[in-house]
PDB file of N, H, CA, C and O in Angstrom:
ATOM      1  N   UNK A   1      19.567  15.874  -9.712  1.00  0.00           N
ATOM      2  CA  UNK A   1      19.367  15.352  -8.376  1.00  0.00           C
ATOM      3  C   UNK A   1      17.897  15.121  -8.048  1.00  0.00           C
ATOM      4  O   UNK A   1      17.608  14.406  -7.089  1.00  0.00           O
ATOM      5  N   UNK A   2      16.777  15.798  -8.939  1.00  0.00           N
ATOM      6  H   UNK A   2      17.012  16.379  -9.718  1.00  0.00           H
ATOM      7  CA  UNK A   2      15.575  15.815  -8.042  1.00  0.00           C
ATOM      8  C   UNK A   2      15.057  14.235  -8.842  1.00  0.00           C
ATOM      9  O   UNK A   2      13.848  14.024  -8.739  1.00  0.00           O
ATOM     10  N   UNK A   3      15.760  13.305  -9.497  1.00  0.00           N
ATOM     11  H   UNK A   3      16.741  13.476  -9.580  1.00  0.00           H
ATOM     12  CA  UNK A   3      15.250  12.022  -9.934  1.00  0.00           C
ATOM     13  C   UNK A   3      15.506  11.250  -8.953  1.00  0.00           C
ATOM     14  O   UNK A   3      14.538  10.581  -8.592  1.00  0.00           O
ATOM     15  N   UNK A   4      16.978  11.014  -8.078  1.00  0.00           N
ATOM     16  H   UNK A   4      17.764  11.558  -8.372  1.00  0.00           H
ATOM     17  CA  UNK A   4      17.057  10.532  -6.926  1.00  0.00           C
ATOM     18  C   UNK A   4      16.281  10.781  -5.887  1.00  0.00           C
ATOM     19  O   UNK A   4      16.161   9.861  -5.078  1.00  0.00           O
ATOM     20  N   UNK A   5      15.526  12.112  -5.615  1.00  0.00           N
ATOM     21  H   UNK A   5      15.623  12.859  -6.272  1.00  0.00           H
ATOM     22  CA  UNK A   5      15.114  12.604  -4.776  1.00  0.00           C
ATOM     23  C   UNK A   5      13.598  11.800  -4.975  1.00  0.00           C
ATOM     24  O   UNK A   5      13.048  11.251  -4.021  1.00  0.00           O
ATOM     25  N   UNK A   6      12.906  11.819  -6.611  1.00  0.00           N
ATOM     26  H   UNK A   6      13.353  12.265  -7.386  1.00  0.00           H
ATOM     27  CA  UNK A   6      11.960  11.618  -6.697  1.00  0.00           C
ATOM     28  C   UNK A   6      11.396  10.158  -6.247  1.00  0.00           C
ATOM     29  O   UNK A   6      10.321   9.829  -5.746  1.00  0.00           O
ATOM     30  N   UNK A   7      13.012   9.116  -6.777  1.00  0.00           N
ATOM     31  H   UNK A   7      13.886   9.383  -7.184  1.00  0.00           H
ATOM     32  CA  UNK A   7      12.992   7.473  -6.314  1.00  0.00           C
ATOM     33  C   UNK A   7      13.035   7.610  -4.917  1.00  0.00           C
ATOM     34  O   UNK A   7      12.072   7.010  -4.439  1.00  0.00           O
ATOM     35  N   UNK A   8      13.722   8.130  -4.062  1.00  0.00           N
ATOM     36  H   UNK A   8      14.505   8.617  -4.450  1.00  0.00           H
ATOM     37  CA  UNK A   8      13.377   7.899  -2.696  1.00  0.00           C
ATOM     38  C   UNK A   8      12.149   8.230  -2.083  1.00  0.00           C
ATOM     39  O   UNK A   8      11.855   7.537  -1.109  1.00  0.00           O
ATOM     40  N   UNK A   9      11.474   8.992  -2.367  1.00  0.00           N
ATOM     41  H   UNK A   9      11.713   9.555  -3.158  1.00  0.00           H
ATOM     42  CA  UNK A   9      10.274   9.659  -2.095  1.00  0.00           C
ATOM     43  C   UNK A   9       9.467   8.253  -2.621  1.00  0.00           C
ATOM     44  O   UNK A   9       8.976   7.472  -1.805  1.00  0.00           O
ATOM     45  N   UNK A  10       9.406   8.070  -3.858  1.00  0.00           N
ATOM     46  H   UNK A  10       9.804   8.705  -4.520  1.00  0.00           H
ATOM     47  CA  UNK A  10       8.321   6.722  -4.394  1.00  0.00           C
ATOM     48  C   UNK A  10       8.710   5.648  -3.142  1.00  0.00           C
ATOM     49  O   UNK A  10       7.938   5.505  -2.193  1.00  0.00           O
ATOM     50  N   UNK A  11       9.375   5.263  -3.193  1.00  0.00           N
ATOM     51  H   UNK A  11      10.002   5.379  -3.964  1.00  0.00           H
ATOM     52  CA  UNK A  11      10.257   3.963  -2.185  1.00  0.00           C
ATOM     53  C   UNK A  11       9.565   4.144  -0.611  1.00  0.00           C
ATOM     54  O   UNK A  11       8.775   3.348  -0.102  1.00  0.00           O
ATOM     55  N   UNK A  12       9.990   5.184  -0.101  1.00  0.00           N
ATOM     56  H   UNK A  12      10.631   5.830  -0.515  1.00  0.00           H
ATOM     57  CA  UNK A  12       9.717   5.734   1.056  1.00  0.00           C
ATOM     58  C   UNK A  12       7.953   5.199   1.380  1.00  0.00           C
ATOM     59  O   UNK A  12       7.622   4.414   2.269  1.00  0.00           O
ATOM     60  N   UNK A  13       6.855   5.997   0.214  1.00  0.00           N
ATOM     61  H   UNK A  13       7.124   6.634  -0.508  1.00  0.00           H
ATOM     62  CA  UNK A  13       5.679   5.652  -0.074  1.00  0.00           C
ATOM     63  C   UNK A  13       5.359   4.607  -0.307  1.00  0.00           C
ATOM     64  O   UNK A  13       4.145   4.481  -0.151  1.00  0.00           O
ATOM     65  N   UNK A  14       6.040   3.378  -0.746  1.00  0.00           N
ATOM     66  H   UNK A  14       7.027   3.481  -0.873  1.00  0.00           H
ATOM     67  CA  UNK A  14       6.068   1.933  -0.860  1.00  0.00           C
ATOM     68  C   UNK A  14       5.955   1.782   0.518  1.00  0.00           C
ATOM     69  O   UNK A  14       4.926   1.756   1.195  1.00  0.00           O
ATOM     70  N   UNK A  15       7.264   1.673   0.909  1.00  0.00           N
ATOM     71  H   UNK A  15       8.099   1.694   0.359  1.00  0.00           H
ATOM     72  CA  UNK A  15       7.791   1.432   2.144  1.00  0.00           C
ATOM     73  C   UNK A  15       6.471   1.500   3.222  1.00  0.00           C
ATOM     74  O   UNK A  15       6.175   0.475   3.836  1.00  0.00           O
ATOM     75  N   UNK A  16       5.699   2.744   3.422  1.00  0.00           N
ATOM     76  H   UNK A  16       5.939   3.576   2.922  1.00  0.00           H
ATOM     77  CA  UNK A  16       4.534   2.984   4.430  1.00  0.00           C
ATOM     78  C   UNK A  16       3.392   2.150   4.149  1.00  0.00           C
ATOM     79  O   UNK A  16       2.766   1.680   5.099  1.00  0.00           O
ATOM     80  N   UNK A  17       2.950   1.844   2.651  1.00  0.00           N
ATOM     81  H   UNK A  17       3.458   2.226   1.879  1.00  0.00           H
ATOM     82  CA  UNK A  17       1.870   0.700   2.390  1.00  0.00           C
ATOM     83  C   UNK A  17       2.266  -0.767   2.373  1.00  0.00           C
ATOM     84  O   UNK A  17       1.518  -1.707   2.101  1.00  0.00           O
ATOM     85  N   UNK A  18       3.462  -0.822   2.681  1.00  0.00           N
ATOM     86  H   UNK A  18       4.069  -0.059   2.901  1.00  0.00           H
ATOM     87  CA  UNK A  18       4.213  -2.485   3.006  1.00  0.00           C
ATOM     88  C   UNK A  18       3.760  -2.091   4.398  1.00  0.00           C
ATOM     89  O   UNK A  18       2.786  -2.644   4.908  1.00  0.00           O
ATOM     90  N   UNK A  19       4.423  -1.178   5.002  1.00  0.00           N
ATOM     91  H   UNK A  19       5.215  -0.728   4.588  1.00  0.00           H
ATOM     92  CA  UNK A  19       3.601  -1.220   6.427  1.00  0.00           C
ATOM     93  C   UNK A  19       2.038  -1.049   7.176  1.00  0.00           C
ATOM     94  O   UNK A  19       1.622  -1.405   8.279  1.00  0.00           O
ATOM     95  N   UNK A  20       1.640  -0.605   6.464  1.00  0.00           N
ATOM     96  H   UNK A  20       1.978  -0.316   5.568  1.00  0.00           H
ATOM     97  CA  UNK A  20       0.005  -0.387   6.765  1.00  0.00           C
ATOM     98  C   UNK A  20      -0.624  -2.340   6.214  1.00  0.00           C
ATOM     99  O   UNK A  20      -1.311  -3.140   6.850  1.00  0.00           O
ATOM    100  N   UNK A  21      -0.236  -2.410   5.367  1.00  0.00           N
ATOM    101  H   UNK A  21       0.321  -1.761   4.850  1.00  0.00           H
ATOM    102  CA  UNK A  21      -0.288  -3.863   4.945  1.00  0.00           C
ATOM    103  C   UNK A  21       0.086  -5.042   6.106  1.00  0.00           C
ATOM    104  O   UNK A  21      -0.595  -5.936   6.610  1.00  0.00           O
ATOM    105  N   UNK A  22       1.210  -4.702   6.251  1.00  0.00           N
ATOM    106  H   UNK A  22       1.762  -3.976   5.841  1.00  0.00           H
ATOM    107  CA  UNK A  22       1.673  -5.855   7.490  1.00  0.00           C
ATOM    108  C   UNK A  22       0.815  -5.731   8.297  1.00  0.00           C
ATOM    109  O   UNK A  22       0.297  -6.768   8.711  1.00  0.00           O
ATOM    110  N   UNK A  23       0.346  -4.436   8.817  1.00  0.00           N
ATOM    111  H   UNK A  23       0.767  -3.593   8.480  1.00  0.00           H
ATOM    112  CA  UNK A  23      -0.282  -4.593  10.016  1.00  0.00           C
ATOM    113  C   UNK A  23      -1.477  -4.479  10.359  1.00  0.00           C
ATOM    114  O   UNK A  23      -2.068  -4.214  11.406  1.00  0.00           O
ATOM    115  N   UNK A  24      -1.934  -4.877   8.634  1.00  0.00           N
ATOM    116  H   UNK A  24      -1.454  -5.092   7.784  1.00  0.00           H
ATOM    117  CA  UNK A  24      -3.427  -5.189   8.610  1.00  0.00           C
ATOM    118  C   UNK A  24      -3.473  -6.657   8.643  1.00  0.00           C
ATOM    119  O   UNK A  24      -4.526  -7.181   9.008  1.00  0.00           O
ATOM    120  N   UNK A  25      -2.403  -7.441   8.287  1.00  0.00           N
ATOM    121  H   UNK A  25      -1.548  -7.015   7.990  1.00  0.00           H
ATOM    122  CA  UNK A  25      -2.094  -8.887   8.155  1.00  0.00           C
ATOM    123  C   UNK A  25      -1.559  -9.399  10.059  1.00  0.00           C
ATOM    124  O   UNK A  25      -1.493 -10.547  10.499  1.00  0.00           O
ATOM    125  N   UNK A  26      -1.367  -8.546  10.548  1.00  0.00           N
ATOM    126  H   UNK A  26      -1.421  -7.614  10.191  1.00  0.00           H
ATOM    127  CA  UNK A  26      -0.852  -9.123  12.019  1.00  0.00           C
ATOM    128  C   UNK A  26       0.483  -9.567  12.176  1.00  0.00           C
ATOM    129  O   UNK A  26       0.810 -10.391  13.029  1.00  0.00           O
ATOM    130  N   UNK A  27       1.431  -8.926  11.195  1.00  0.00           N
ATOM    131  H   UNK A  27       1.165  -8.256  10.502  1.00  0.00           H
ATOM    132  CA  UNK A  27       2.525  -9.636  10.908  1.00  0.00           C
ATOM    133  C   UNK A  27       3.440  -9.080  12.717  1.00  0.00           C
ATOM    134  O   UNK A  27       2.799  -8.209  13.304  1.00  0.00           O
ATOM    135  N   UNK A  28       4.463  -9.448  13.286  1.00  0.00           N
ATOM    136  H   UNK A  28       4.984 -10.155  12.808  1.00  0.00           H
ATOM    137  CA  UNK A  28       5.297  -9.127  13.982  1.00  0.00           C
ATOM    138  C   UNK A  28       5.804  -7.428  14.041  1.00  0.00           C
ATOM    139  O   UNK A  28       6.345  -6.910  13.064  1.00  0.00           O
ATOM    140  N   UNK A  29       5.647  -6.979  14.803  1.00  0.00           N
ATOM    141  H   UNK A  29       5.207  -7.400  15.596  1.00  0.00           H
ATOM    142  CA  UNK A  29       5.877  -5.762  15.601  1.00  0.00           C
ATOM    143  C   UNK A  29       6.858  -5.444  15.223  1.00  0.00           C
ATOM    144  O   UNK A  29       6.711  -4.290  14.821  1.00  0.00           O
ATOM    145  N   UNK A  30       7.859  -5.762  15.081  1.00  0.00           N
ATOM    146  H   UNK A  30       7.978  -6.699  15.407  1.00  0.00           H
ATOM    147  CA  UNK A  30       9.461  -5.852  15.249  1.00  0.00           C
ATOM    148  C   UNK A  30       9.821  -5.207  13.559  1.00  0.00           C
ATOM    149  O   UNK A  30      10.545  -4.281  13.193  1.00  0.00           O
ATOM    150  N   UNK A  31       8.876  -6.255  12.732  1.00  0.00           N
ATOM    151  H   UNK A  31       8.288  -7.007  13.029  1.00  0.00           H
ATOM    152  CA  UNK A  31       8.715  -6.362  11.506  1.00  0.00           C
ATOM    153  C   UNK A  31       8.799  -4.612  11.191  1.00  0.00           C
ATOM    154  O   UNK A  31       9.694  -3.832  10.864  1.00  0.00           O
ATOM    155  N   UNK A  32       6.974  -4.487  11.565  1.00  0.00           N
ATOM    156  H   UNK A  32       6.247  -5.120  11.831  1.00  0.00           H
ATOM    157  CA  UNK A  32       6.187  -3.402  11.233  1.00  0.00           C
ATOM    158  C   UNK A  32       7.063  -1.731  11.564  1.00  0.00           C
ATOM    159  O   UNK A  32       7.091  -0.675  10.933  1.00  0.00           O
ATOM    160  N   UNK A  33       7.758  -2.237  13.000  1.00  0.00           N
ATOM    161  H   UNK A  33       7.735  -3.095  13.514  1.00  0.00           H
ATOM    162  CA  UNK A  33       8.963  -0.797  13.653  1.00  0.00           C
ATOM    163  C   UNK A  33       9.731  -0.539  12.311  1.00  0.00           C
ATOM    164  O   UNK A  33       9.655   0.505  11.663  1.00  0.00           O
ATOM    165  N   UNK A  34      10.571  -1.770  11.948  1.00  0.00           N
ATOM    166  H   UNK A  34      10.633  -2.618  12.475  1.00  0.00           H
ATOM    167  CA  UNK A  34      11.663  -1.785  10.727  1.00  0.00           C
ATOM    168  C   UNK A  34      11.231  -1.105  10.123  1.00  0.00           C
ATOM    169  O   UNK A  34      11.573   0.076  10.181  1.00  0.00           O
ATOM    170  N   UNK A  35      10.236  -1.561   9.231  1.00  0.00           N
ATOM    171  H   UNK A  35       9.957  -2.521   9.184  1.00  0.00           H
ATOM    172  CA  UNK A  35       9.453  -1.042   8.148  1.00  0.00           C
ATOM    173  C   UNK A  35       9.529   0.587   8.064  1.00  0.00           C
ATOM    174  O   UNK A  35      10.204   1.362   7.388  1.00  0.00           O
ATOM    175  N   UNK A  36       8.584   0.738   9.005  1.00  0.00           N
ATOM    176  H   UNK A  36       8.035   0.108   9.554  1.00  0.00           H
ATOM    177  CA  UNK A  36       8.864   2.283   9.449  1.00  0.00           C
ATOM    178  C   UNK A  36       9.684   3.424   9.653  1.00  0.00           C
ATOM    179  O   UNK A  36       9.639   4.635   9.440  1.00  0.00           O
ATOM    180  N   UNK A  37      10.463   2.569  10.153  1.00  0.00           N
ATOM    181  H   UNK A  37      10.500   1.585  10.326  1.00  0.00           H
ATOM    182  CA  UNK A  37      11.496   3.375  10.308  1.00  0.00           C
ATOM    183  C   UNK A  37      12.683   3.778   8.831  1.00  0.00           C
ATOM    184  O   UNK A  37      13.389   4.734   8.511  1.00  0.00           O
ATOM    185  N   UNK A  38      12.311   2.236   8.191  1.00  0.00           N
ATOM    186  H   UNK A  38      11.738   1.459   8.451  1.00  0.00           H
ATOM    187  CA  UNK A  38      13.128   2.557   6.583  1.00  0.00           C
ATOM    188  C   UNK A  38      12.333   3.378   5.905  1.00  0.00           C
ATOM    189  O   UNK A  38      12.812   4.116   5.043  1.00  0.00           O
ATOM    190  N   UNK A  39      10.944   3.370   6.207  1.00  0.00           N
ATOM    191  H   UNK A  39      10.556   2.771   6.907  1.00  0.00           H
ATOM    192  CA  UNK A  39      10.344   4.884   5.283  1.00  0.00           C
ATOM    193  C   UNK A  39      10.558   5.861   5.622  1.00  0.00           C
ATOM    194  O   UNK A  39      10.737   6.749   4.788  1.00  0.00           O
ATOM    195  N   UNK A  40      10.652   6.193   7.311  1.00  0.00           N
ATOM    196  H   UNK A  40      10.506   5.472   7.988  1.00  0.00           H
ATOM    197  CA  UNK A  40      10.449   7.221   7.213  1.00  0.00           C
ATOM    198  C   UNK A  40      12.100   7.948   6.538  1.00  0.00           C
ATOM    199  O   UNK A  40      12.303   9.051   6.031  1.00  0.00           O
ATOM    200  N   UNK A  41      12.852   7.041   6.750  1.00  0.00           N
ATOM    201  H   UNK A  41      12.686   6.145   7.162  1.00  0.00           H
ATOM    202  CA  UNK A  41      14.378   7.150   6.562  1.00  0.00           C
ATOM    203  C   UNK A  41      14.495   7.947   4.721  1.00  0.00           C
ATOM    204  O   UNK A  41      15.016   9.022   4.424  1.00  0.00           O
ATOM    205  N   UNK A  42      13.848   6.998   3.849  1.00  0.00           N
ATOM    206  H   UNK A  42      13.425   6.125   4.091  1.00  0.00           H
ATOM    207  CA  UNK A  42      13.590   7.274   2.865  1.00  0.00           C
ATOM    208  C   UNK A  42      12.994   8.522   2.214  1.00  0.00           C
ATOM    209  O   UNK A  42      13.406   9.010   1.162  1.00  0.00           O
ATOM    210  N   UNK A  43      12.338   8.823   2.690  1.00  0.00           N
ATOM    211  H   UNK A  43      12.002   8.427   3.544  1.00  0.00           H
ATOM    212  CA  UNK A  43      11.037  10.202   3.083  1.00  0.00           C
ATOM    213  C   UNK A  43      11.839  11.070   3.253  1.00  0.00           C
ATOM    214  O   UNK A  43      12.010  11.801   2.278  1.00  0.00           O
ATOM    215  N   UNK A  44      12.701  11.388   4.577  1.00  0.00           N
ATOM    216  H   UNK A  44      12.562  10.794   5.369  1.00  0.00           H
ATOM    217  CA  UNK A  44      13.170  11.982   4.762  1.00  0.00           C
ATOM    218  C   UNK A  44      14.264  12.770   4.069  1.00  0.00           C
ATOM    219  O   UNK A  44      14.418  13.981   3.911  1.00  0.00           O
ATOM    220  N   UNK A  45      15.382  11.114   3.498  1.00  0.00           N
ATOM    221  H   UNK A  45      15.256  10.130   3.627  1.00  0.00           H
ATOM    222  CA  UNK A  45      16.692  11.860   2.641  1.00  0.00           C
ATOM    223  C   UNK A  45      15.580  12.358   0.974  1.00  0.00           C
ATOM    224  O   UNK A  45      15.726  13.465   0.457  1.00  0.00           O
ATOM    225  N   UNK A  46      14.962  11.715   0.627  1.00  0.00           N
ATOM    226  H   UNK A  46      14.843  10.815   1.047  1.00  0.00           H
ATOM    227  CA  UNK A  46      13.967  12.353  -0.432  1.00  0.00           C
ATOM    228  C   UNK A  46      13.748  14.189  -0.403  1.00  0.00           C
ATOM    229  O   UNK A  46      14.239  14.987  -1.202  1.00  0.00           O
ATOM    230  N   UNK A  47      13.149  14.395   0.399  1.00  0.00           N
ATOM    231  H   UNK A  47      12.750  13.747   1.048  1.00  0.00           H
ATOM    232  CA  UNK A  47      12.710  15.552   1.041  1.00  0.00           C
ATOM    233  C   UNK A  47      13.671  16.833   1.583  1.00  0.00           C
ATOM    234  O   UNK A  47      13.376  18.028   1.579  1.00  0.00           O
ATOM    235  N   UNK A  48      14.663  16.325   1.955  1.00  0.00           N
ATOM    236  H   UNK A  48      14.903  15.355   1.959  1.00  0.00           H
ATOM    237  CA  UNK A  48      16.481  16.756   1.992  1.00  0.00           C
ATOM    238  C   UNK A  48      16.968  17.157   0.743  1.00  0.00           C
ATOM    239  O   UNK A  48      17.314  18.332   0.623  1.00  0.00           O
ATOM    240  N   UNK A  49      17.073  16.256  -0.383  1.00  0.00           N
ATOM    241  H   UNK A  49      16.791  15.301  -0.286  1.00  0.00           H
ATOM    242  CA  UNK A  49      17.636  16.020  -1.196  1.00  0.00           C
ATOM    243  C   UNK A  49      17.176  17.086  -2.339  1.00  0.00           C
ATOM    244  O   UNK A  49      17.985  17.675  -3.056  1.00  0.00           O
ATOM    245  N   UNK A  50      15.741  17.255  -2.411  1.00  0.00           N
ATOM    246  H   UNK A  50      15.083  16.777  -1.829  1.00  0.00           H
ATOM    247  CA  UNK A  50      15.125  18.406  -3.439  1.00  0.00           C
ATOM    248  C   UNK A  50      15.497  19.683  -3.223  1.00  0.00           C
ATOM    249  O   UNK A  50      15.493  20.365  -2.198  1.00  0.00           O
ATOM    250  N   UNK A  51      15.940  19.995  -4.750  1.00  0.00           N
ATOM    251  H   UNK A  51      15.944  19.441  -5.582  1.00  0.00           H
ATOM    252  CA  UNK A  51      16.332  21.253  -4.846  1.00  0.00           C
ATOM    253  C   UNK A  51      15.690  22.693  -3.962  1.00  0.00           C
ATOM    254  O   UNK A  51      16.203  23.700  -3.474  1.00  0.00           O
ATOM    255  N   UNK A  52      13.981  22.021  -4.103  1.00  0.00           N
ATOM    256  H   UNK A  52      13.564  21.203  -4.500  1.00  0.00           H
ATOM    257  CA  UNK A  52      13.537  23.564  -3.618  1.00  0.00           C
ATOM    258  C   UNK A  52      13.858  23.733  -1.956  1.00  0.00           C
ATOM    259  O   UNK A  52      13.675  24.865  -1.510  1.00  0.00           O
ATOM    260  N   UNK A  53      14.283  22.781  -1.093  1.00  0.00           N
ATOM    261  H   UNK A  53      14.432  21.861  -1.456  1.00  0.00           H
ATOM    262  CA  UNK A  53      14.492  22.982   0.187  1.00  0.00           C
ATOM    263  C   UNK A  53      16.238  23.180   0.401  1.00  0.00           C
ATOM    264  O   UNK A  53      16.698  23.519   1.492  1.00  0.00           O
ATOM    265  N   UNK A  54      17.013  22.942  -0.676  1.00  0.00           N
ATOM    266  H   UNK A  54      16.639  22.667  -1.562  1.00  0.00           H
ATOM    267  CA  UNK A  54      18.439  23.593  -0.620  1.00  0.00           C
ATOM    268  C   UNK A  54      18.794  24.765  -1.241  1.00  0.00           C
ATOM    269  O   UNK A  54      19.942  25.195  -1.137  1.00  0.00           O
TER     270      UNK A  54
END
């Protein structure tokens, strides 16, 4: 389980420099919320998911 755990965690960390990116580019708000919110989403089940916190 901690390989799934490890891909969501990478993804998640994608996910926040797609957003720091957009919104160094000026892209749409709406955009940048999404974004965010799928990392932190990612991050989160990552972080859930590892053994040492179950």
């Amino acid at each position: 389980m901690s390989g799934l755990s490890t891909i969501l965690i990478v993804v998640g960390m994608f996910l926040l420099g797609g957003m720091y990116s957009f919104k160094k580019q000026g892209m749409p708000r709406g955009v940048i919320v999404l974004l965010g919110i799928a990392s932190m989403m990612c991050l989160l089940a990552g972080v859930l998911r590892l053994d040492v916190w179950s």
